[in-house]
Legacy VTK file of the C-alpha trace (Angstrom):
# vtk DataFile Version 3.0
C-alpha trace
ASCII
DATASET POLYDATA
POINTS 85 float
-81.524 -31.593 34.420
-81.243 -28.877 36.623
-77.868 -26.999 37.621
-77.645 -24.904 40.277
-73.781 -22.891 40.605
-73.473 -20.964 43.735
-69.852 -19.394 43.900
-67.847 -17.748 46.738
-64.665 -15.394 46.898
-62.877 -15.912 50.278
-60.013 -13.764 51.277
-57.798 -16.567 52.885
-55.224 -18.743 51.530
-56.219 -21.815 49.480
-54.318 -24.300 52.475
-56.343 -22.776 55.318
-60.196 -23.290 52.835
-58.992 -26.856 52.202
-58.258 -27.181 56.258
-62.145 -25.956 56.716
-63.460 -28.009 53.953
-62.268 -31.078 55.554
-63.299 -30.171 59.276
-65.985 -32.083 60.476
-66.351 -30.023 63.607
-66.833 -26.776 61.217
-69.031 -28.415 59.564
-71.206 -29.687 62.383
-71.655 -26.047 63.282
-72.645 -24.272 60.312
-75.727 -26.801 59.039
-79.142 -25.698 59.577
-80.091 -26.113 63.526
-83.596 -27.940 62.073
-81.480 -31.300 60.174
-79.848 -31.946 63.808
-76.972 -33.352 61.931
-73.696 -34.887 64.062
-70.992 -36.855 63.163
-71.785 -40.421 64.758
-69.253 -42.518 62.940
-65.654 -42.592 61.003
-64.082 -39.524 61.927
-66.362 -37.834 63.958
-64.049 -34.846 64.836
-61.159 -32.633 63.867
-59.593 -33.234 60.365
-60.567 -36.038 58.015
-58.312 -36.929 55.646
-56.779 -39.298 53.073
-58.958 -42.633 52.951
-61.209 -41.925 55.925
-65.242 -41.778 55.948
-67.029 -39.912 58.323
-70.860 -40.478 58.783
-73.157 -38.158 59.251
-76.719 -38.457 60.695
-79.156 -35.701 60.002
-82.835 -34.886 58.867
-83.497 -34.435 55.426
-87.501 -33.692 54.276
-88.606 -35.090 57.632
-86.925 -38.244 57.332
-83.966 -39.316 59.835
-80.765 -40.154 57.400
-77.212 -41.476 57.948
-74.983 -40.147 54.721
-71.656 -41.730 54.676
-68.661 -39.975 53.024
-65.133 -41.398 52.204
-61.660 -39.432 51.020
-61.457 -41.345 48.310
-58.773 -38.882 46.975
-56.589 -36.271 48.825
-54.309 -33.671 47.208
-53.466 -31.089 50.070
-52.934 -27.617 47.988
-48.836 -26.340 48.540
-48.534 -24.380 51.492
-48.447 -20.543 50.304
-49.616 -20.908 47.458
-50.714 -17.412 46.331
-54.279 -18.516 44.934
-56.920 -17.326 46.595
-60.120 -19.311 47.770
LINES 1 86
85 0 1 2 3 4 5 6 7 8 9 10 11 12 13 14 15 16 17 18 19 20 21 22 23 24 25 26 27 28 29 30 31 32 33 34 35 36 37 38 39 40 41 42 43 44 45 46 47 48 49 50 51 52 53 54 55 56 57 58 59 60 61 62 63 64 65 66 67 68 69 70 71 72 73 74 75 76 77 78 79 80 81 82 83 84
C-alpha cells in the first residue's frame, strides 16, 4: 500500500486551524475550480460541528459524486493553547 504524508507548519494558533478545518465555506473555496464541488446538504455553510454531516457534491475522474461526511467526534483544542498548527 501506498502512503503519501504531506505536512504543513502554520503560524496561527491551534483554535483558529481547527475553526478552518471545520469551515465548509473555506473549504468550498480552496478545491480545485475543475471538481465544481458545493455543499448541497447537512451543513452547507459556516461551522460544522459535533454530530453534524455535511454533503458534498463534486467531480472526481469525470464522474459526478456526492461524499457525505459526519462529526462523529469533536474535541475543540483549549483556547490559547500555545501549540502551534
Amino acid at each position: 500500500m501506498i502512503q503519501v504524508v504531506t505536512e504543513i507548519t502554520i503560524d496561527a494558533p491551534i483554535e483558529r486551524c481547527f475553526d478552518a478545518a471545520r469551515d465548509i465555506d473555506l473549504h468550498t473555496q480552496t478545491v480545485w475550480e475543475h471538481t465544481r464541488e458545493q455543499a448541497v446538504s447537512g451543513v452547507t455553510a459556516g461551522l460544522i460541528g459535533d454530530g453534524d454531516t455535511v454533503t458534498f457534491e463534486a467531480t472526481h475522474f469525470g464522474v459526478r459524486q456526492r461524499l457525505t461526511s459526519q462529526i462523529a467526534e469533536y474535541e475543540r483544542p483549549p483556547i490559547g493553547l500555545l501549540t502551534r498548527c
